[in-house]
N, C-alpha and C positions, 0 to 999 in steps of 0.2 A: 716524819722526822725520826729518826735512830731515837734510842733510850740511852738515855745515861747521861752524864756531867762531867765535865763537857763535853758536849758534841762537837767533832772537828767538821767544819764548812769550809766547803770552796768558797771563796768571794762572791763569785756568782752568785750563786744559790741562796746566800746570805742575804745579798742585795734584794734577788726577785722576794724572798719571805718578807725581809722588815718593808719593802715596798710595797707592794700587791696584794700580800695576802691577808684578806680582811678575817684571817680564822685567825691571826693572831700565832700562829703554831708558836715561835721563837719566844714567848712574852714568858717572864722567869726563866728561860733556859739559860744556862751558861755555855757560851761559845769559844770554839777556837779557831781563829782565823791568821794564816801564813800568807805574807809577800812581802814586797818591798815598801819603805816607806819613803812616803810623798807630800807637800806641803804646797798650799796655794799661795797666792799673791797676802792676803793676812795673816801665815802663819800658819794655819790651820793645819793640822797632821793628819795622814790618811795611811793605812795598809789597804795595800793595791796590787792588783793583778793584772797582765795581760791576759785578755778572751781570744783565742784566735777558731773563728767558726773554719776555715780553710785556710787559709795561706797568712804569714804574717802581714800583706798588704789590707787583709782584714780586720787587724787585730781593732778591738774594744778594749776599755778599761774596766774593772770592774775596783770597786774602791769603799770605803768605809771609815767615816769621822773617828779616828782615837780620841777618846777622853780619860782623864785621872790619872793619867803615867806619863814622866815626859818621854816624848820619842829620841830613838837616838837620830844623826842626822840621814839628810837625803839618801836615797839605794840602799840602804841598809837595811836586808833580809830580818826578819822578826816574825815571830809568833802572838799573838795578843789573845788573851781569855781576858772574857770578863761578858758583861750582860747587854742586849742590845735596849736603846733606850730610843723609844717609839716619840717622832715626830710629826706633829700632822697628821690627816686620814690618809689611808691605805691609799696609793695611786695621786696621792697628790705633788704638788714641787715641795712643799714642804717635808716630805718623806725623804725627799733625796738630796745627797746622799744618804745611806743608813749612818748610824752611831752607834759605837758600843763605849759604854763605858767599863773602860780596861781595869781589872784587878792584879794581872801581870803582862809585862813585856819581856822577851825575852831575844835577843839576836841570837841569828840560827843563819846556817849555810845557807846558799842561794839552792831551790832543789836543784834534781838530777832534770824534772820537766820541769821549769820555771812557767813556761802558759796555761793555761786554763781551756780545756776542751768546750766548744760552747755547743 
């Protein structure tokens, strides 16, 4: 993991740490994570990225529970710091999706590469 506070992540990367990694790396870090925001059938708000390993017919989602801020609405580009907050063990359904809980939100431009290399 880079040094410093915050650490900016890809979605991705974000995702496989608070998932998989039973070292914990992310646990007190402060994060910063950019995409668009997304909301499921209960409301639930998420910043979210397209993964695209080759070609958009590939694309994945890579994505991450918002808590403590309200989100602004659907597609709207955002930046989110704040801390990621561990559920369940490493690898399990309960881990997924990650959560962070946000100390700021901020709307930001859509990038220049809006996908995410996987």
């Amino acid at each position: 993991m880079p040094s410093g506070n915050p650490v900016d992540l890809a979605l991705g990367e974000f995702g496989s740490r608070a998932v998989y990694d039973s070292g914990r790396s992310l646990k007190g870090r402060t994060v910063r994570l950019t995409g668009f925001v997304t909301r499921d059938g209960d409301g639930t708000r998420y910043v979210t990225r397209l993964l695209v390993p080759c070609c958009a017919a590939d694309a994945t989602t890579a994505k991450a529970e918002v808590r403590g801020v309200e989100a602004p609405p659907v597609d709207t580009w955002v930046t989110v710091t704040g801390i990621w907050h561990p559920e369940g063990e490493p690898g399990s359904t309960e881990a997924w999706p990650p959560v962070v809980d946000a100390t700021s939100l901020r709307r930001v431009r859509q990038p220049d590469h809006p996908y995410e290399k996987r």
